[in-house]
Backbone bond lengths (Angstrom), bond angles and torsions (degrees), N, CA, C in turn:
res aa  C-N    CA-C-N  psi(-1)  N-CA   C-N-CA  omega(-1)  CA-C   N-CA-C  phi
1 X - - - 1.465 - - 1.539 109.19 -
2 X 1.883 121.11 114.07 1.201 98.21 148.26 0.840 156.74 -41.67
3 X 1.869 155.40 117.78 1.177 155.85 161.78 1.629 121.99 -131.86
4 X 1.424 86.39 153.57 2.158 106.43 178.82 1.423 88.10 -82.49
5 X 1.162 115.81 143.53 1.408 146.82 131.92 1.139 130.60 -96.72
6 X 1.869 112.92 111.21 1.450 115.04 -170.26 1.635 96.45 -125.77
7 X 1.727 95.23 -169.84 1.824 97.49 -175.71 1.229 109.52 62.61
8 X 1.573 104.51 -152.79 1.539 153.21 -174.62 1.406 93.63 -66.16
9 X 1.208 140.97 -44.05 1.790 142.90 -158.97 1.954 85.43 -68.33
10 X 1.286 105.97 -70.42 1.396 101.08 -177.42 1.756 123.03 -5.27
11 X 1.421 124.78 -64.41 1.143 159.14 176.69 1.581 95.55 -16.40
12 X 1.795 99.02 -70.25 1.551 130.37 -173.97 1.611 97.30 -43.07
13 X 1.492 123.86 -53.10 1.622 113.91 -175.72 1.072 140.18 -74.19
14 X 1.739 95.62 24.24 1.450 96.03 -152.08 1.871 100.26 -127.03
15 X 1.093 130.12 126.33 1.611 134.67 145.82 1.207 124.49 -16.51
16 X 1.717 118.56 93.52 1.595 96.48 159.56 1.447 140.11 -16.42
17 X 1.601 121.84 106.52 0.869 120.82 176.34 1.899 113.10 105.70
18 X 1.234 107.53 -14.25 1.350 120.95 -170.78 2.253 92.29 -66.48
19 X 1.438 102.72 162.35 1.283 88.75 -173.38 1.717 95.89 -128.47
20 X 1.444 133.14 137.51 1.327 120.89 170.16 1.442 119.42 -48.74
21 X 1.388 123.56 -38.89 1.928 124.56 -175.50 1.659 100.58 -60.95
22 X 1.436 117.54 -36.26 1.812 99.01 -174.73 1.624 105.90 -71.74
23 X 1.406 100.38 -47.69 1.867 97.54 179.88 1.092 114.64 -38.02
24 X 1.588 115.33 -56.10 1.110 111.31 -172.21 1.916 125.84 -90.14
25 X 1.643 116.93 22.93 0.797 140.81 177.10 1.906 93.71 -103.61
26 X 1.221 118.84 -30.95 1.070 119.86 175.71 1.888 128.08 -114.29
27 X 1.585 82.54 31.71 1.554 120.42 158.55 2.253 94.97 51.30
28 X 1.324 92.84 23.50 1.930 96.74 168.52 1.630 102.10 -88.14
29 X 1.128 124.38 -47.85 1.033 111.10 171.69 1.798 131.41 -87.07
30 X 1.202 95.20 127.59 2.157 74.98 -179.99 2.094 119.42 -66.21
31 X 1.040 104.06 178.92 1.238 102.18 -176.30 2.116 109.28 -69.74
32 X 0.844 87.32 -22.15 1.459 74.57 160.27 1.287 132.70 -103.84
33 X 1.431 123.07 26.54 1.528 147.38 177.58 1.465 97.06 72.86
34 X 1.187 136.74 59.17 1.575 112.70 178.71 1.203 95.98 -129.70
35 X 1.303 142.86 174.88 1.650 154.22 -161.24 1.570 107.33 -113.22
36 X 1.401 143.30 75.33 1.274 108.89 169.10 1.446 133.34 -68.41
37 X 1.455 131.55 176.88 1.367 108.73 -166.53 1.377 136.11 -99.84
38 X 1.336 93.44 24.02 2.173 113.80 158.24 1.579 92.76 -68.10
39 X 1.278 101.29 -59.45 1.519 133.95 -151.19 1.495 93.66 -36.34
40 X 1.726 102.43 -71.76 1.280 119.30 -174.16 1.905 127.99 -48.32
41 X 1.422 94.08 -17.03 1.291 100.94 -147.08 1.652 86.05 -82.43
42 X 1.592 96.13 -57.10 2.121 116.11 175.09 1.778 107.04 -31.69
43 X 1.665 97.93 -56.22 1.366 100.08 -161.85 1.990 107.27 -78.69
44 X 1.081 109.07 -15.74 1.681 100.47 157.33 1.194 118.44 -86.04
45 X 1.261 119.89 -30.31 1.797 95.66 155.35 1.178 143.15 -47.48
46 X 1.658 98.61 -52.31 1.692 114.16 176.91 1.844 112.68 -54.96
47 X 1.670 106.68 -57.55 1.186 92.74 172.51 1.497 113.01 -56.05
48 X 1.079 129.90 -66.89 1.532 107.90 -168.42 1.181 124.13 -17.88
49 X 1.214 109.95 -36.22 2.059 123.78 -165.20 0.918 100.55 -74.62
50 X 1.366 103.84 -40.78 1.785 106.22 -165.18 1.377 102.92 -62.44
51 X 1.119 113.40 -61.11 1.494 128.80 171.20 1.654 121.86 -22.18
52 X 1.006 96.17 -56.39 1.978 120.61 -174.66 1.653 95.90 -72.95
53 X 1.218 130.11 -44.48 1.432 148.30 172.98 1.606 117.50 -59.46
54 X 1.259 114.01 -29.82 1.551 105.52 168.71 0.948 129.77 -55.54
55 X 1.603 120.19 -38.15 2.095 117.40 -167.91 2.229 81.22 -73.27
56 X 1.572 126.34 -35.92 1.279 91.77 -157.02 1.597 104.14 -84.88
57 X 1.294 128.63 0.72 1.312 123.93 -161.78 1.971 102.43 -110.21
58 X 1.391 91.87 -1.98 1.861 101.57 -174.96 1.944 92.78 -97.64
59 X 1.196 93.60 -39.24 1.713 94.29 167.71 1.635 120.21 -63.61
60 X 1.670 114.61 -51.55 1.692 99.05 177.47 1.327 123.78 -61.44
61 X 1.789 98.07 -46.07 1.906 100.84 170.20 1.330 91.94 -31.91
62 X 1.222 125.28 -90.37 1.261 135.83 -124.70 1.743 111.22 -73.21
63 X 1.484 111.27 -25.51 1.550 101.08 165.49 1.341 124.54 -108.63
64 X 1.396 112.76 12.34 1.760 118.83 171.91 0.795 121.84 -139.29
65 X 1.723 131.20 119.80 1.246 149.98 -173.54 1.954 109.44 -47.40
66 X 1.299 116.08 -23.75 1.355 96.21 166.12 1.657 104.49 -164.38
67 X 1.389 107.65 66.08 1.280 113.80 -173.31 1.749 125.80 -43.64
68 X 0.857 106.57 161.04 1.866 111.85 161.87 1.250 134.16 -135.27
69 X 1.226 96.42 126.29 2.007 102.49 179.10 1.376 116.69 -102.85
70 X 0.990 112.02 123.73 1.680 115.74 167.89 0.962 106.44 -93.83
71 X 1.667 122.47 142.88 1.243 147.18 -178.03 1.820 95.48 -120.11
72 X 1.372 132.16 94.86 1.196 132.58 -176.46 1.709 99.50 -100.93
73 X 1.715 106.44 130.57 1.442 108.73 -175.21 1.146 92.67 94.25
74 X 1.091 165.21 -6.82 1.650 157.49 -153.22 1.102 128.93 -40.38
75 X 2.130 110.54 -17.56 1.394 109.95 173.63 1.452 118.34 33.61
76 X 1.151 132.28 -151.11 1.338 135.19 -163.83 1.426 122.80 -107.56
77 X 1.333 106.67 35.55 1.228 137.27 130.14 1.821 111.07 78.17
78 X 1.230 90.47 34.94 1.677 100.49 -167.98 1.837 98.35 -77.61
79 X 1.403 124.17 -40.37 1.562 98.78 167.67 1.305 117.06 -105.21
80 X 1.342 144.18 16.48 1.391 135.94 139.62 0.932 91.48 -53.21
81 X 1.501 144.33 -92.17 1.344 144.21 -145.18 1.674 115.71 -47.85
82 X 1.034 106.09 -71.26 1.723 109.45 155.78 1.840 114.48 -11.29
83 X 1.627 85.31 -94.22 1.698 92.41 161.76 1.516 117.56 -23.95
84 X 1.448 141.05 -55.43 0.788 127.23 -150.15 1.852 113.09 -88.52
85 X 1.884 81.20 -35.70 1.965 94.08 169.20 1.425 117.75 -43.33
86 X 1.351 101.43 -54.30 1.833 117.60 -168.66 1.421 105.89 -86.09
87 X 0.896 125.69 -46.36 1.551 118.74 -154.87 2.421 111.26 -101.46
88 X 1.731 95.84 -60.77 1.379 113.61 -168.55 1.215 111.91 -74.44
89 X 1.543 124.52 -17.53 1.576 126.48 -140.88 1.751 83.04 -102.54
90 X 1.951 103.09 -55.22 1.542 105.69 -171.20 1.446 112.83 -80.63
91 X 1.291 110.10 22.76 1.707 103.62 177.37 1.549 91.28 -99.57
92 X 1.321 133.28 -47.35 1.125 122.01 -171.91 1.487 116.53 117.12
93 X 1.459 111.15 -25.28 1.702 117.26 -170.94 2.176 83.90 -143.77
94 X 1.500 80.07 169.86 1.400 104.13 -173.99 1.162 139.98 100.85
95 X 1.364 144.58 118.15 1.449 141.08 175.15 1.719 125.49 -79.62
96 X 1.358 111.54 131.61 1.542 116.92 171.44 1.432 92.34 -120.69
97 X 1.676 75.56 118.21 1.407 101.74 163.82 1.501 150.43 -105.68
98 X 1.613 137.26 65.23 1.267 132.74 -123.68 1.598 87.14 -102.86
99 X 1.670 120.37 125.96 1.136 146.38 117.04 1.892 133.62 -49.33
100 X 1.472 95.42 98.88 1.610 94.79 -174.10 1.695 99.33 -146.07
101 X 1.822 117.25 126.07 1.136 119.90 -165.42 1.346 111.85 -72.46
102 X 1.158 101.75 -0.72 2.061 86.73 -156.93 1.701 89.47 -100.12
103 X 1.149 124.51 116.09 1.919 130.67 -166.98 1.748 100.45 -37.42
104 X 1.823 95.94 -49.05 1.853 104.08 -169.90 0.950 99.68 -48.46
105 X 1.298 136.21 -91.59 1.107 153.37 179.64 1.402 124.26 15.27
106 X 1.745 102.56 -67.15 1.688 142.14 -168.32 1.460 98.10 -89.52
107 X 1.497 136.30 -23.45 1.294 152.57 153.22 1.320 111.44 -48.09
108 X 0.885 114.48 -79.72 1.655 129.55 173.29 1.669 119.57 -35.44
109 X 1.566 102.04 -65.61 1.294 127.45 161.34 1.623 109.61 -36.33
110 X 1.468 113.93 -58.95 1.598 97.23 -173.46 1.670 117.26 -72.99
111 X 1.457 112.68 -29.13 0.810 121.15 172.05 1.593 132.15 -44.17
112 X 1.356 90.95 -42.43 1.721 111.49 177.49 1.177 108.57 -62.22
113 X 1.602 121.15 -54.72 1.346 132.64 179.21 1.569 109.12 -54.03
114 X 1.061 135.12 -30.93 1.573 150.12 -176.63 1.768 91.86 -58.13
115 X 1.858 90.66 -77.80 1.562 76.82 -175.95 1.233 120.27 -63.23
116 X 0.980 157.42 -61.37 1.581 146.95 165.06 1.280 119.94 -10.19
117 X 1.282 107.96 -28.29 1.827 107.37 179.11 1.601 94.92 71.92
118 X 1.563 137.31 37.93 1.066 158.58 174.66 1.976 91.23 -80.38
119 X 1.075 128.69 37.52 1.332 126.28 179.39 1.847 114.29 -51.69
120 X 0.913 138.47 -22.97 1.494 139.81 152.90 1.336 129.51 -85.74
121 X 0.852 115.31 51.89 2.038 130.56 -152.34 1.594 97.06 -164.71
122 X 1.620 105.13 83.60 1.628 89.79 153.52 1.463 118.19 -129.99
123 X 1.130 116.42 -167.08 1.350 125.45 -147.86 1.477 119.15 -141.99
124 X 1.458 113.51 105.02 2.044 104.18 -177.04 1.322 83.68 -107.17
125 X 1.778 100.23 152.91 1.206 128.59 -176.62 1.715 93.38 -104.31
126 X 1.201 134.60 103.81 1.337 113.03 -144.59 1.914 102.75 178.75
127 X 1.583 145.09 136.53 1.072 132.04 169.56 1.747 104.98 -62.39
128 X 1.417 119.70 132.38 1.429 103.21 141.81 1.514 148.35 -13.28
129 X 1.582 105.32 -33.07 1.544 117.38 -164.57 1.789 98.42 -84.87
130 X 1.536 102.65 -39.71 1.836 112.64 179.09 1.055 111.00 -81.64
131 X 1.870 129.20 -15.39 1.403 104.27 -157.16 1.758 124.50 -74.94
132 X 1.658 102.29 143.22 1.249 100.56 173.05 1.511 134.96 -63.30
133 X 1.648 123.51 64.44 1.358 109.40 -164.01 1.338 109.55 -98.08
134 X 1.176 142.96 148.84 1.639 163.57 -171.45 1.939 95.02 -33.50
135 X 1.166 138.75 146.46 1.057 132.84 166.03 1.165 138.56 -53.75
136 X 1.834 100.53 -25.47 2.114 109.60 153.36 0.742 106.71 -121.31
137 X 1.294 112.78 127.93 1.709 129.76 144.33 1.253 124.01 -96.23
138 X 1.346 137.61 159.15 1.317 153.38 -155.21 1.686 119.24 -122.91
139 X 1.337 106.80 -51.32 1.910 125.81 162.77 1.066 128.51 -105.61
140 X 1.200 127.79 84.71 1.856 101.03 176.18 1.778 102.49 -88.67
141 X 1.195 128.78 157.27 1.100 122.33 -168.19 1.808 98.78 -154.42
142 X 1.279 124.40 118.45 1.726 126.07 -179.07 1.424 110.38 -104.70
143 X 0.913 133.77 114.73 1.424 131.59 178.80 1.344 110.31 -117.65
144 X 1.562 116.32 89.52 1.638 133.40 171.97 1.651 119.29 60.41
145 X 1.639 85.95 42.28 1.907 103.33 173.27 1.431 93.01 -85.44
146 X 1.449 97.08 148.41 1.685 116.45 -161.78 1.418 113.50 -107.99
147 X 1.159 122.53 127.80 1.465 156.67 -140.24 1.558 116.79 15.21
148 X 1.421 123.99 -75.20 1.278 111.53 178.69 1.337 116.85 -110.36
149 X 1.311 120.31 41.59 1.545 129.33 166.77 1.704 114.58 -95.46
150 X 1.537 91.71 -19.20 1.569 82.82 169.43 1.531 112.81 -85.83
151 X 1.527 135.58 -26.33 1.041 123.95 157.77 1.506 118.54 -51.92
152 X 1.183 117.81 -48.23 1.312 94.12 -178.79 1.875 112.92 -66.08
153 X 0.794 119.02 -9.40 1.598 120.80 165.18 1.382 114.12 -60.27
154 X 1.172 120.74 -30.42 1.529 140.65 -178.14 1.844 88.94 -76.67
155 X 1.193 121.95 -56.31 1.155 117.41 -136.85 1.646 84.09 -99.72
156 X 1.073 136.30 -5.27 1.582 131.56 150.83 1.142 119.38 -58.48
157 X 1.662 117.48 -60.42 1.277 110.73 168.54 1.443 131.58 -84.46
158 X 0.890 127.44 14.47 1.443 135.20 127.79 1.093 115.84 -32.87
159 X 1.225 120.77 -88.41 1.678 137.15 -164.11 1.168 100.28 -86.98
160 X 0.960 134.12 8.39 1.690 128.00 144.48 1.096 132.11 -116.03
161 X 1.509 107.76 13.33 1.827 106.01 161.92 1.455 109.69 88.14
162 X 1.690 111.19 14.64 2.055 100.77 -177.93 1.271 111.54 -54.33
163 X 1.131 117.38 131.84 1.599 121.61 161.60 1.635 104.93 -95.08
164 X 1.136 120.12 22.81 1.566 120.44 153.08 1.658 124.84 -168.04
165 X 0.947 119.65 125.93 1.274 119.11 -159.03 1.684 102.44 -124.68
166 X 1.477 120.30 136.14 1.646 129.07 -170.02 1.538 98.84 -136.08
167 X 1.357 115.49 121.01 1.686 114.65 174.94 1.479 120.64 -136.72
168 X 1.565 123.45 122.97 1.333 97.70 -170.63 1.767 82.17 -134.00
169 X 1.338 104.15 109.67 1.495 125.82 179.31 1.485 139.87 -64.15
170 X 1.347 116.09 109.66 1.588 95.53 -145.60 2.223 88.77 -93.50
171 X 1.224 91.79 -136.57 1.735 104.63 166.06 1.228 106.78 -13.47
172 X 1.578 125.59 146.98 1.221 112.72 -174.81 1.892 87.87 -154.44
173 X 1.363 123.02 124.55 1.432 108.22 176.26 1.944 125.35 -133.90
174 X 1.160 88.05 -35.64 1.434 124.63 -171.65 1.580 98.24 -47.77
175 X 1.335 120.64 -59.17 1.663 106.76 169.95 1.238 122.93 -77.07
176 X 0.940 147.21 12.82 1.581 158.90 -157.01 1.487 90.95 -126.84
177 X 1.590 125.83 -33.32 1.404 122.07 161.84 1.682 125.52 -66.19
178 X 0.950 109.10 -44.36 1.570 130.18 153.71 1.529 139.99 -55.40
179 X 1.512 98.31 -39.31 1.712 96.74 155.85 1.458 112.74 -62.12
180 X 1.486 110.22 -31.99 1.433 103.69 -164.32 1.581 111.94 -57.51
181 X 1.381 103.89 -57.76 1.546 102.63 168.61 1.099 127.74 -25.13
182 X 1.814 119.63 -36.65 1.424 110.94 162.55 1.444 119.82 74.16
183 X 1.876 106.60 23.26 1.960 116.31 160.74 1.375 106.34 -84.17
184 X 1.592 124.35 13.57 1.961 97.40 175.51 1.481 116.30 -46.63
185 X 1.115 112.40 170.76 1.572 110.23 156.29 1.922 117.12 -99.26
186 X 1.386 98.46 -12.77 1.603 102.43 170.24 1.328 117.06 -102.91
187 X 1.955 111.26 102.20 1.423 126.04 162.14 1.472 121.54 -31.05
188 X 1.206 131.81 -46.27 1.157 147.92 169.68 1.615 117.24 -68.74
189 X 1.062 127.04 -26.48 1.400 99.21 162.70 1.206 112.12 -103.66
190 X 1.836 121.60 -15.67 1.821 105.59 137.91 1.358 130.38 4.66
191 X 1.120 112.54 -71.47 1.371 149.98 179.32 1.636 102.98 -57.30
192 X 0.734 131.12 -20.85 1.733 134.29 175.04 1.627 98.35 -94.41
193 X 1.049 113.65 -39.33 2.143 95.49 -175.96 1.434 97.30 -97.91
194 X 1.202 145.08 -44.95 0.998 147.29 -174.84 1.695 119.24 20.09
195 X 1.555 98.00 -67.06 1.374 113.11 168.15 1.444 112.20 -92.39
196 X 1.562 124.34 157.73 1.108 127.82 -135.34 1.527 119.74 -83.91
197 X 2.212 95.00 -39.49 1.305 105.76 146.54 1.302 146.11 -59.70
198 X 0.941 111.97 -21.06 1.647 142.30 168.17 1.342 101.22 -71.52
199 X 1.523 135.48 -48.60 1.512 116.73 -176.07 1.483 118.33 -80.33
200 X 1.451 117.89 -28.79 1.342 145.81 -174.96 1.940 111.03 -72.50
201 X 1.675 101.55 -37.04 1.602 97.02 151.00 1.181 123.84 -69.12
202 X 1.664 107.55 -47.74 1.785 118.47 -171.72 1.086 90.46 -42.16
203 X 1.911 103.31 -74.91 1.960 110.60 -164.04 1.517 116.85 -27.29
204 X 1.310 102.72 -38.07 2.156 98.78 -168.46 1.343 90.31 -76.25
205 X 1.222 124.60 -54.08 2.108 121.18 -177.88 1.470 103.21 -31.71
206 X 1.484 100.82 -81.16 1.422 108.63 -170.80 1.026 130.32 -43.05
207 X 2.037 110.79 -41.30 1.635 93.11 166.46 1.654 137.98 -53.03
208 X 1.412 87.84 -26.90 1.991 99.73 -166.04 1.525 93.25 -70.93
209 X 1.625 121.31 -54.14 0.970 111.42 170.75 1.776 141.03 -24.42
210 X 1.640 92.41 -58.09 1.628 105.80 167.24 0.993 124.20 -59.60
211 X 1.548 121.52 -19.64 1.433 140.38 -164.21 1.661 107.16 -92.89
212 X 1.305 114.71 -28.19 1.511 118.78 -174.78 1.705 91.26 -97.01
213 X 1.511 119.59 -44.35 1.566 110.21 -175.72 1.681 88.99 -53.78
214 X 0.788 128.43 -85.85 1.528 131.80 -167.15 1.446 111.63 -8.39
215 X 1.204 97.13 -61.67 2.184 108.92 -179.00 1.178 85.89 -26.42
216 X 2.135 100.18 -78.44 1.509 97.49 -149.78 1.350 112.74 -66.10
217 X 1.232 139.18 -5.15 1.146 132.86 168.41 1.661 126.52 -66.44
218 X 1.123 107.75 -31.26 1.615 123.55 157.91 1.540 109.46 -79.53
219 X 1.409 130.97 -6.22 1.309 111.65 -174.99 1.560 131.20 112.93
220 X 1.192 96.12 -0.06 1.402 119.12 -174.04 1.400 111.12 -77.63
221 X 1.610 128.32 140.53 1.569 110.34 147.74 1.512 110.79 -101.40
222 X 1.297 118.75 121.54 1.347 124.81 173.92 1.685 114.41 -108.24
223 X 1.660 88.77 153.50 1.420 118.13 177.80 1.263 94.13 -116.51
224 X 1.608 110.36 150.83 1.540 131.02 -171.58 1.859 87.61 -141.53
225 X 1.397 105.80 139.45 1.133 109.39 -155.15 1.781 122.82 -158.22
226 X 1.099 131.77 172.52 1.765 102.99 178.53 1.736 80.03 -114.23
227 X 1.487 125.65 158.80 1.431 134.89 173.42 1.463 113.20 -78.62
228 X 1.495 77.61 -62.75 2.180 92.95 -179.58 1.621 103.67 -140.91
229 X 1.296 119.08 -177.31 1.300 131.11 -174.99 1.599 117.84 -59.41
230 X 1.123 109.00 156.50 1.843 87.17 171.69 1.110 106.59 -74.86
231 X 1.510 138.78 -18.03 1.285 116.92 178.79 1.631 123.25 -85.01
232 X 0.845 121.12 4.27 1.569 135.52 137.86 1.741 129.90 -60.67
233 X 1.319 99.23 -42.12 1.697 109.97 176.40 1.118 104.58 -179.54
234 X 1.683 113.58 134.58 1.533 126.63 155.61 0.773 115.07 -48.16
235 X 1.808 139.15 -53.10 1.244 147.64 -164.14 2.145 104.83 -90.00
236 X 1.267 93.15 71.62 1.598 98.40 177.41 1.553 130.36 -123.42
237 X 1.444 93.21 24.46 1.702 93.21 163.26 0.986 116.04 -73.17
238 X 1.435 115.96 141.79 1.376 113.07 154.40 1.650 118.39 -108.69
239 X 1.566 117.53 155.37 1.342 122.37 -179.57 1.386 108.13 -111.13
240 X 1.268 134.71 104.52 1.659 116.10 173.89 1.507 111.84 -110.32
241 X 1.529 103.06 139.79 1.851 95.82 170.50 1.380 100.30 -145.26
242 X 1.121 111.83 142.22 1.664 142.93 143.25 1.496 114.70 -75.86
243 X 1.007 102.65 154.84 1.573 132.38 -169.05 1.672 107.44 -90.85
244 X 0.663 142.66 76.43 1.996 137.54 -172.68 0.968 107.17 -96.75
245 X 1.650 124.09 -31.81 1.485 96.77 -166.73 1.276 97.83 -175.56
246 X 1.814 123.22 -175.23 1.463 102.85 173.93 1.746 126.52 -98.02
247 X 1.417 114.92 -179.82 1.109 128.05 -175.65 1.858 108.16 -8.98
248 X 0.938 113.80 133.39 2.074 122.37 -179.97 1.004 82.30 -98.68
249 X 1.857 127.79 130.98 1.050 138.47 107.15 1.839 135.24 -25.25
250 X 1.253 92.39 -41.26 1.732 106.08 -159.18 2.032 86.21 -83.84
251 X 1.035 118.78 -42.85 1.283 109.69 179.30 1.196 121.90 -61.90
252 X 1.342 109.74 -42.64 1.844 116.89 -168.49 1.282 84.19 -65.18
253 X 1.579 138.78 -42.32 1.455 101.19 -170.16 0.957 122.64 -88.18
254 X 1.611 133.01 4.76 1.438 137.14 -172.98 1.148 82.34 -97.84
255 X 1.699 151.90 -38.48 1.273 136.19 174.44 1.943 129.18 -54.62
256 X 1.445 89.63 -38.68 1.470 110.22 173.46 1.375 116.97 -61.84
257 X 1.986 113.35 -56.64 1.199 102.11 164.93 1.463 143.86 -64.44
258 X 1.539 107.76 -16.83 1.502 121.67 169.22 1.850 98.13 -51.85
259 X 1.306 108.41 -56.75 1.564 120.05 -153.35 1.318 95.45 -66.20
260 X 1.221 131.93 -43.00 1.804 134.96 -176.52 1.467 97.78 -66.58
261 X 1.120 134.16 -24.95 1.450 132.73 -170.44 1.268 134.71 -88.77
262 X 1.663 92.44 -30.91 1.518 108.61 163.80 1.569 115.76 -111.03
263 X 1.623 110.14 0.81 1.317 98.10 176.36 1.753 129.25 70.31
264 X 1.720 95.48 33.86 1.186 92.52 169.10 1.562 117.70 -137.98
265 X 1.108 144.92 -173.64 1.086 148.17 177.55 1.453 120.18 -157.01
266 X 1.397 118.10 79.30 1.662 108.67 -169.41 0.972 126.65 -110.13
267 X 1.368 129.34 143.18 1.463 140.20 -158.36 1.559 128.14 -19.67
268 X 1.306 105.94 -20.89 1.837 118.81 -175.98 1.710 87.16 -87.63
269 X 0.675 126.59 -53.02 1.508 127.49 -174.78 2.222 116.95 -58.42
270 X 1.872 87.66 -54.10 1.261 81.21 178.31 1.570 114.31 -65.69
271 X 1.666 122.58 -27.40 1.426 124.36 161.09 0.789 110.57 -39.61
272 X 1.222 130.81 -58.77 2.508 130.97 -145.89 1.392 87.70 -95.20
273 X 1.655 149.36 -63.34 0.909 136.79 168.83 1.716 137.91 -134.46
274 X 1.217 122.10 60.79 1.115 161.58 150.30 1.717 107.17 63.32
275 X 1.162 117.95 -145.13 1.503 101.01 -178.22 2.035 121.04 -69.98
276 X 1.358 106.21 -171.66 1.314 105.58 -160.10 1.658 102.42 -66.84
277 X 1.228 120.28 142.79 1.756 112.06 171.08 1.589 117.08 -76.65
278 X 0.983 98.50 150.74 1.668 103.34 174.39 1.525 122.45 -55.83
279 X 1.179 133.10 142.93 1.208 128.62 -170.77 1.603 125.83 75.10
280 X 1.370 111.04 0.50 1.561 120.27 -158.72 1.213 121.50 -19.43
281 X 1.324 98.03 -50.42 1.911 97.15 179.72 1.239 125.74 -53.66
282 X 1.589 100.65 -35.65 1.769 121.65 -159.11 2.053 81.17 -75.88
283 X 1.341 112.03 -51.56 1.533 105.86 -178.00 1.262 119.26 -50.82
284 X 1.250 136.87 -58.60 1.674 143.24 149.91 1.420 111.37 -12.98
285 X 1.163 117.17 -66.09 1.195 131.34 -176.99 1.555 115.54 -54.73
286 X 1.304 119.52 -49.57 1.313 138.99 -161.86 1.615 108.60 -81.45
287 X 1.375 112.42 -11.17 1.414 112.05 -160.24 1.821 98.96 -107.68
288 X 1.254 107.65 150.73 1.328 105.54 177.67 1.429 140.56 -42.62
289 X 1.304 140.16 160.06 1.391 114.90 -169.25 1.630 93.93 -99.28
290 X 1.418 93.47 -40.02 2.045 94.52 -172.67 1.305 86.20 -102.22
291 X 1.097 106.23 -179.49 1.781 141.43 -174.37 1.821 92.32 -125.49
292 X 1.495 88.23 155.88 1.630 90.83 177.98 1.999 94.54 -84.56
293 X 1.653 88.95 177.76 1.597 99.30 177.39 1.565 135.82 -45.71
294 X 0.887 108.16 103.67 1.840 106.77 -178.20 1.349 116.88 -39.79
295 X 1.332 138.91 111.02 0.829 150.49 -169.09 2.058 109.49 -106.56
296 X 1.591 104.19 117.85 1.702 96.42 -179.99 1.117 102.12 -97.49
């Protein structure tokens, strides 16, 4: 059920430590502190994240002298900013770094941070796929970047070494283009996209799917997860991964054979390892089933 939240109730929606002047610097709260119910809906998402985000952001503080989080998609910057109130600002060290393509947007955004005296908070106006970020990073974190910008969020922290990764995936299209073509090698799940709605649900499944094989395929342990309610947002998976260990054998081939099966190959994949290998099946096959012990 939509509803405003005014008064004293306000208080209740809010994060230890959260302050009314940023909300309402970040137009969640109205000028008379009250919640309308867009308002409400954004700002229980974000906290949730925030929430789910503490054990990995209490870990970088705490083992790197000047960690970095990327905020990829950063839009208008309602959980960088957050993040930075609660978590980056009172640690004392660390960079937030928000990547967002549209210039306004990332304009605005730095600006805000200016006044705040948010002095470790900056902002490229810039795609994900180009951005210039430092050679380690520590967080990458996507909050409802649209279709294949969250892969490339994947494929940032990859090649930059995240030891924690947060994704909550909005639009999703690019494999739902690719089933259509219709090269799986399995007739039977043919039969699952077939029709148009039917491929366009599959397509959003399957990507997240590929998207969590991937983690563990780089090494990741991931959790797959709901963020907030559906009545907050359709688009409420969440993806989380940690860093444990290196590259899985046993995954890349449970990833490979998924991809021979449904006949797709999408951009996070052709990034981490480029087109399909020869023999695919015989590779699937050939590769381990377990991985040795995860080691932290």
């Amino acid at each position: 059920m939509r509803r405003n939240v005014k008064g004293d109730q306000v208080a209740r929606e809010l994060l230890p430590g959260s302050s009314k002047a940023l909300l309402q610097e970040l137009h969640l709260l109205t000028r008379e502190g009250n919640l309308n119910a867009d308002s409400l809906r954004k700002l229980k998402q974000v906290n949730h994240l925030v929430r789910l985000l503490a054990p990995a952001l209490d870990d970088v503080l705490g083992r790197f002298g000047d960690p970095v989080v990327v905020d990829c998609g950063s839009g208008k910057g309602y959980l960088g900013f957050i993040l930075y109130e609660l978590c980056v600002g009172p640690a004392g060290k660390g960079t937030l770094l928000g990547i967002e393509s549209r210039p306004e947007l990332a304009k605005a955004a730095a600006e805000r941070a200016s006044r705040l005296g948010y002095d470790r908070m900056r902002f490229l106006a810039t795609d994900v796929s180009g951005a210039p970020v430092p050679p380690r990073v520590n967080l990458v974190t996507a909050l409802h970047a649209c279709d294949t910008a969250t892969d490339d969020a994947i494929v940032l922290a990859a090649r930059h070494g995240a030891d924690h990764v947060a994704l909550v995936p909005c639009c999703q299209a690019e494999v739902a283009r690719q089933l259509a073509a219709g090269s799986g090698t399995d007739p039977a799940l043919g039969e699952m996209h077939r029709h148009p709605w039917h491929r366009r649900e599959l397509g959003s499944h399957l990507t997240n799917v590929i998207r969590a094989l991937a983690l563990e395929a780089l090494g990741y342990q991931v959790t797959v997860t709901e963020l907030a309610g559906w009545e907050h947002s359709l688009k409420n998976e969440l993806i989380l991964g940690r860093k444990i260990h290196g590259e899985s054998r046993g995954a890349r081939g449970r990833l490979e054979a998924l991809l021979a099966a449904a006949g797709v190959r999408p951009k996070l994949v052709r990034e981490l390892w480029g087109a399909a290998p020869e023999g695919l099946a015989d590779v699937a096959a050939d590769v381990a089933p377990e991985d040795p012990p995860a080691t932290v």
